[in-house]
LOSE-265697 format. One line per field, with one value per residue: chain; residue number from 1; x, y, z of N, C-alpha, C in turn. Coordinates in Angstrom, 1 decimal, padded with zeros to 4 digits, m for minus. Example, Ala and Ser with C-alpha at 12.3 -4.5 7.8 and 13.67 -1.06 7.14 Angstrom:
// LOSE-265697
chain: c(A|A) $
resi: c(1|2) $
nx: c(013.2|012.8) $
ny: c(m005.7|m002.2) $
nz: c(007.8|007.1) $
cax: c(012.3|013.7) $
cay: c(m004.5|m001.1) $
caz: c(007.8|007.1) $
cx: c(013.2|012.9) $
cy: c(m003.3|000.0) $
cz: c(007.8|007.9) $
// end
This chain:
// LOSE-265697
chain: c(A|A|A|A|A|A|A|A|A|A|A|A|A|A|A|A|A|A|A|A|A|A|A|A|A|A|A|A|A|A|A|A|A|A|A|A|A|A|A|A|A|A|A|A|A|A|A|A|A|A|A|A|A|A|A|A|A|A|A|A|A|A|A|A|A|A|A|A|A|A|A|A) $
resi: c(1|2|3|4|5|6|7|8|9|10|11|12|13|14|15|16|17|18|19|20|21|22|23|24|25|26|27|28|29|30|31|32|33|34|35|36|37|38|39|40|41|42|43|44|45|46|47|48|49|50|51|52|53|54|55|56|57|58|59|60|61|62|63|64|65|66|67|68|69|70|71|72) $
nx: c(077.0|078.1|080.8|081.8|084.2|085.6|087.0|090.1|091.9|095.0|097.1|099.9|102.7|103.7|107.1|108.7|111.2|113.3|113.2|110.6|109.0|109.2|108.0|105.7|104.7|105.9|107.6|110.8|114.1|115.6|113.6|112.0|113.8|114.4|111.8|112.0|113.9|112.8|110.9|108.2|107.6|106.8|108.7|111.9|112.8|115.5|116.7|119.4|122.8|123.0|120.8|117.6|113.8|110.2|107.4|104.5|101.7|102.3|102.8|100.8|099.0|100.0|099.8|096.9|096.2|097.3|095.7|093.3|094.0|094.0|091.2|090.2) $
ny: c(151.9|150.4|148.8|146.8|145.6|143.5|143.6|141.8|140.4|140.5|138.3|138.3|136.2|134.8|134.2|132.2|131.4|129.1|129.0|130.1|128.3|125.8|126.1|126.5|124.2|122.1|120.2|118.9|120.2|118.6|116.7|117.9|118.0|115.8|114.4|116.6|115.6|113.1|113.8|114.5|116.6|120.1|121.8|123.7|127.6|129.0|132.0|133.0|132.7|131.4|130.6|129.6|129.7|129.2|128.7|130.0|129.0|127.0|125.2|125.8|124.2|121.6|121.4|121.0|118.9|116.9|117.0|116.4|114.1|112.3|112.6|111.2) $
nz: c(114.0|116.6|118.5|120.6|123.0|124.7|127.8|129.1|131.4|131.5|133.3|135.4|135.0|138.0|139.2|141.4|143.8|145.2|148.3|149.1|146.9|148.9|151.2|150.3|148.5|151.0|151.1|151.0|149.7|148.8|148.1|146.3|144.1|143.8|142.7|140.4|138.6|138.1|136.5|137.9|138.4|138.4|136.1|136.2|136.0|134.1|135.8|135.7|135.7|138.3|139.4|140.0|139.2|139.8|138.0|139.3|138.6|137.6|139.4|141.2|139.7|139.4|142.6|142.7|140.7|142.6|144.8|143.3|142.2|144.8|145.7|144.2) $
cax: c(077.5|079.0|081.7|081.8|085.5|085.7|088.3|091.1|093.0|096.2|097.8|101.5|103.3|104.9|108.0|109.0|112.5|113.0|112.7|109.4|108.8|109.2|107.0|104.4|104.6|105.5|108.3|112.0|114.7|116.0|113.0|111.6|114.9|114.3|110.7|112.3|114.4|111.9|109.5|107.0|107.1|107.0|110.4|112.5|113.1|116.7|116.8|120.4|123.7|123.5|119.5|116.5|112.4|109.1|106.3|103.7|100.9|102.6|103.5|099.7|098.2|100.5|099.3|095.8|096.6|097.7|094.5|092.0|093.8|093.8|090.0|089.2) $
cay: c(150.6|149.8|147.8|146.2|145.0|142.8|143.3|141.0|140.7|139.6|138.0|138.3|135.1|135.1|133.1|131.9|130.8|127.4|129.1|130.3|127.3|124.7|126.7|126.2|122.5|121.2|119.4|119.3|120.7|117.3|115.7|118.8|117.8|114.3|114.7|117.5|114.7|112.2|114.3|114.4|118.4|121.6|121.9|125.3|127.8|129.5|133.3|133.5|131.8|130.8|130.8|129.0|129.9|127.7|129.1|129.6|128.6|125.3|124.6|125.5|123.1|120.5|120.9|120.8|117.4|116.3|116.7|115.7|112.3|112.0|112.6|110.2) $
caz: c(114.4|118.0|118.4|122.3|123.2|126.4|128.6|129.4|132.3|132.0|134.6|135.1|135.3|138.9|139.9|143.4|144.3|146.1|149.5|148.6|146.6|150.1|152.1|149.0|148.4|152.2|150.9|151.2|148.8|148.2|147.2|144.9|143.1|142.8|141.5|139.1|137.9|137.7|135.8|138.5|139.5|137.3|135.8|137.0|134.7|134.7|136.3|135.5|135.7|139.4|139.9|139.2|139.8|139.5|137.8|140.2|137.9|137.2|140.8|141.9|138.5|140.2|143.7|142.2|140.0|143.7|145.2|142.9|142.3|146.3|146.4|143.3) $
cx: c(078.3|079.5|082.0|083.5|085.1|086.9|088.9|091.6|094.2|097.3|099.5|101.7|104.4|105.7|108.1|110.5|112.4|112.6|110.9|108.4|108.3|108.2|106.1|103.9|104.6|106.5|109.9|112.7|114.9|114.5|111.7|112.4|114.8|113.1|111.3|112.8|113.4|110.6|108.1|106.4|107.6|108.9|110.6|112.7|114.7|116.6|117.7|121.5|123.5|121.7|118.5|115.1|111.3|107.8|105.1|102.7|101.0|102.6|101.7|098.6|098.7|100.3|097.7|095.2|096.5|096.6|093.2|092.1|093.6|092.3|089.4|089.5) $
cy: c(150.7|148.6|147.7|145.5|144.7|142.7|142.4|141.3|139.9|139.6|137.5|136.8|135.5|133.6|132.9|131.2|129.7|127.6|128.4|128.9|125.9|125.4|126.3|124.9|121.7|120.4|119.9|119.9|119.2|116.5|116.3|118.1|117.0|114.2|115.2|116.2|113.2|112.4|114.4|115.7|119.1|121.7|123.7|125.4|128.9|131.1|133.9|132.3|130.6|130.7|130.5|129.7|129.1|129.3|128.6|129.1|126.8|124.8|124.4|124.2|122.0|120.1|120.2|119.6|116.5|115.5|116.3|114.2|111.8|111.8|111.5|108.6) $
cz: c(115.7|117.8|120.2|122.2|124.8|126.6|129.0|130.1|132.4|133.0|134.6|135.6|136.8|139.2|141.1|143.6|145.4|147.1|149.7|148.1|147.9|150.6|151.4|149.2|149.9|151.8|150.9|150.4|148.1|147.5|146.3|144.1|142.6|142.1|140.3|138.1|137.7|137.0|136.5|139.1|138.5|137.2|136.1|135.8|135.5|134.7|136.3|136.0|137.2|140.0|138.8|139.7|139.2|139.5|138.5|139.7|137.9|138.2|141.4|140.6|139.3|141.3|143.2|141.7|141.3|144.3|144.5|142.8|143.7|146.4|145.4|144.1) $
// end
């Protein structure tokens, strides 16, 4: 009997800090923040007392969301 296992690649979760984050999106700090707060952009997750990062996964799902309603 053979037993076949298919490989998995798992893909690390990377973060980006706001810098990083603006260059991404094309948008300002200030109106990341007010999206954040209005539920309209990937919520930050906290990296320690004084520091936040945005899961790039979520940030590029969100750009993605962007552009498909743009093209419907």
């Amino acid at each position: 009997m053979t037993v076949q296992f298919q490989a998995t690649a798992i893909q690390p979760r990377r973060i980006v800090r706001m810098p990083a984050l603006l260059e991404r999106v094309g948008l300002s700090e200030s109106e990341v923040r007010r999206r954040i707060k209005a539920g309209t952009f990937p919520r930050p997750v906290k990296l320690g007392p004084r520091a936040i990062g945005f899961v790039v996964a979520d940030v590029d799902a969100w750009l993605d969301a962007l552009t498909t309603r743009e093209a419907a």
